[in-house]
C-alpha positions, 0 to 999 in steps of 0.5 A: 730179470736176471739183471735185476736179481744180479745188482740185488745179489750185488748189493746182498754181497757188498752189504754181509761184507760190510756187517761182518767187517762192522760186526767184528769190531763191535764185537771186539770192543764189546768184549773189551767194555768199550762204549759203542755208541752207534752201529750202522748198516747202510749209508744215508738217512735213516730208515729204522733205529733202535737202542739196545736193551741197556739203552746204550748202543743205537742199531741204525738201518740206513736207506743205501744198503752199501757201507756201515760203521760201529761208532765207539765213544772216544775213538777219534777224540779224547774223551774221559770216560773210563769205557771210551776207545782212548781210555783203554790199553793200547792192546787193547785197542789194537784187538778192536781194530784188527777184529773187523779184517779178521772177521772177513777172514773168518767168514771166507773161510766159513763160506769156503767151507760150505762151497767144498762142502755143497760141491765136494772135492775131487777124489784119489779114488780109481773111479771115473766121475765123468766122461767128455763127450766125444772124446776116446773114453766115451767113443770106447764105452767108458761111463761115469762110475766105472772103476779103473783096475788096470791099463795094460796090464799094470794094477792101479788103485788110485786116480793118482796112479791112473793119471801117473800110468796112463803117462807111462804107457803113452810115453813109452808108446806115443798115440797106441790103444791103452787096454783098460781094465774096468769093473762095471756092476761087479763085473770085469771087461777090458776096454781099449781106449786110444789116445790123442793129443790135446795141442791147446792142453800140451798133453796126450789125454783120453776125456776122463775126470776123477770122482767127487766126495763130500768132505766132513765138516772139519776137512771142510773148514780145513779146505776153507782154511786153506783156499783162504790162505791161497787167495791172500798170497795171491792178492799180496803177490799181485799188489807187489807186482802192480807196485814194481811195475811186473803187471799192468794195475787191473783194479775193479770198483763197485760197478766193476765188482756188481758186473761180476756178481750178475754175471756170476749169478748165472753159474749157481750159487756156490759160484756166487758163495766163491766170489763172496769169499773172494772178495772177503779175503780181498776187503781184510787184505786191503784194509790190513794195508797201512794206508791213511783210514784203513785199519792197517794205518790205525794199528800203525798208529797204535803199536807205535803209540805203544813202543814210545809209551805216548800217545800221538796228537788225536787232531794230528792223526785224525787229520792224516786218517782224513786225508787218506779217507778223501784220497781214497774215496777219490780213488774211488770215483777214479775207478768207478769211471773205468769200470763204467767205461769198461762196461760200455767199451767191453 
């Protein structure tokens, strides 16, 4: 059952990637009084259709719920029509194209913003949120809640100055009882906790963790903001490390990504809300890419259309737009037997 509810959350995954990438270029050329003559979820025949209230643009739903496309008169053809994508300015367009990587951005934030928000980050109080089992702390009496007042007799008011004296103290004397000062229930004790060495962590340690808190609604669009960032540095050092040849290329296709999400839905939602962020970030990176038939490739295209004030042959450019489409869906079914493979080879 739980692989049934996995491949389901799989494809809801794929399938708001997908409508938020098409929704901000329908978005975009909308604002921008550009004829969208089409807008697709899905793949395939179609299942449900209707046109909007001005009769203009057609809302299709089709039967494979993975891919989606926003049709725009004029986009891969000369046309003449004043609303028509070619008609328009070239800045113009270049907002259209960019709106779709930019809207999976914004939705990894959003969707970062909830997981900080419905988790919590950790705190700089001086409270103990958690206490490993069998660790020194828990064999001490230590307890979640537990608020730290000193070791050793020096004052601490901070998780920072906790972690930053319990080093201290272990530096100056390797493997002693630490002397903790607590207040439980407004009550003060001291309790004495000895120290081990973690050799898997390379640290002396005593099986405490900091606090949690919820962050507002602004500090939490902040964080999300800011993993955002995190996650696209990373993805741009990755790539250029697998171009020089640094690290082994390791790139996972549609049954690839599906194997991760089902397994992902066994460890809560918000883990299922982390991977949709990552793989938001990821799809506007790659698409940003300029590559034949990726948006990057198209802004390409047009910022150059703009430096020599001309534009480039539509049948040219559509045939190179085509042959990087068809590379990359070969690319594709490349990696879509790896994945297989690796799912049978473990």
């Amino acid at each position: 059952m739980i692989n049934v509810i996995g491949i389901l959350v799989a494809v809801l995954v794929f399938s708001i990637l997908i409508f938020t990438h098409e929704l901000g270029h329908f978005t975009a050329a909308k604002l921008n009084g550009i004829y969208v003559k089409e807008f697709n979820m899905g793949m395939g025949p179609k299942l449900l259709s209707r046109r909007g209230k001005n009769g203009e643009t057609l809302y299709s739903l089709r039967a494979f719920p993975i891919g989606g496309s926003c049709l725009m008169k004029g986009e891969d053809e000369a046309d003449d029509d004043p609303r028509s994508f070619s008609r328009k300015p070239v800045w113009r367009r270049m907002t259209v194209i960019f709106a779709g990587p930019l809207m999976n951005f914004v939705t990894a934030m959003i969707v970062f913003a909830i997981v900080f928000m419905s988790m919590g980050i950790m705190s700089d109080a001086n409270i103990i949120g958690d206490v490993t089992s069998g660790d020194p702390a828990q064999q001490a009496g230590l307890l979640a809640g537990d608020r730290v007042l000193a070791i050793n007799g020096a004052s601490v008011a901070s998780w920072s100055g906790i972690v930053t004296e319990i080093n201290h103290q272990v530096s100056a004397t390797p493997g002693e009882s630490l002397n903790m000062t607590i207040q439980r229930q407004g009550q003060e004790q001291d309790i004495a906790v000895k120290p081990f060495f973690d050799e898997e962590a390379n640290r002396w340690r005593i099986g405490i963790t900091a606090s949690t808190e919820q962050p507002g609604l602004f500090a939490a669009m902040g964080l999300g903001v800011t993993q955002s960032y995190i996650f696209t540095k990373t993805i741009l050092v990755g790539l250029v490390q697998m171009i020089t040849g640094k690290v082994a290329p390791d790139v996972a296709g549609p049954v690839g990504i599906i194997n991760i999400v089902r397994e992902t839905v066994r460890t809560g939602w918000q883990n299922i809300l982390g991977i949709l962020g990552i793989l938001s970030v990821n799809l506007a990176v790659v698409n940003l890419l300029p590559l034949p038939a990726l948006d990057g490739c198209r802004l390409v295209f047009l910022a150059a259309e703009g430096i020599r004030r001309k534009p480039f042959n539509r049948e040219r450019e559509g045939m190179v737009h085509f042959i990087g489409l068809m590379l990359l869906f070969g690319l594709m079914i490349v990696i879509t037997f790896s994945d297989i493979r690796r799912l049978f080879t473990g």
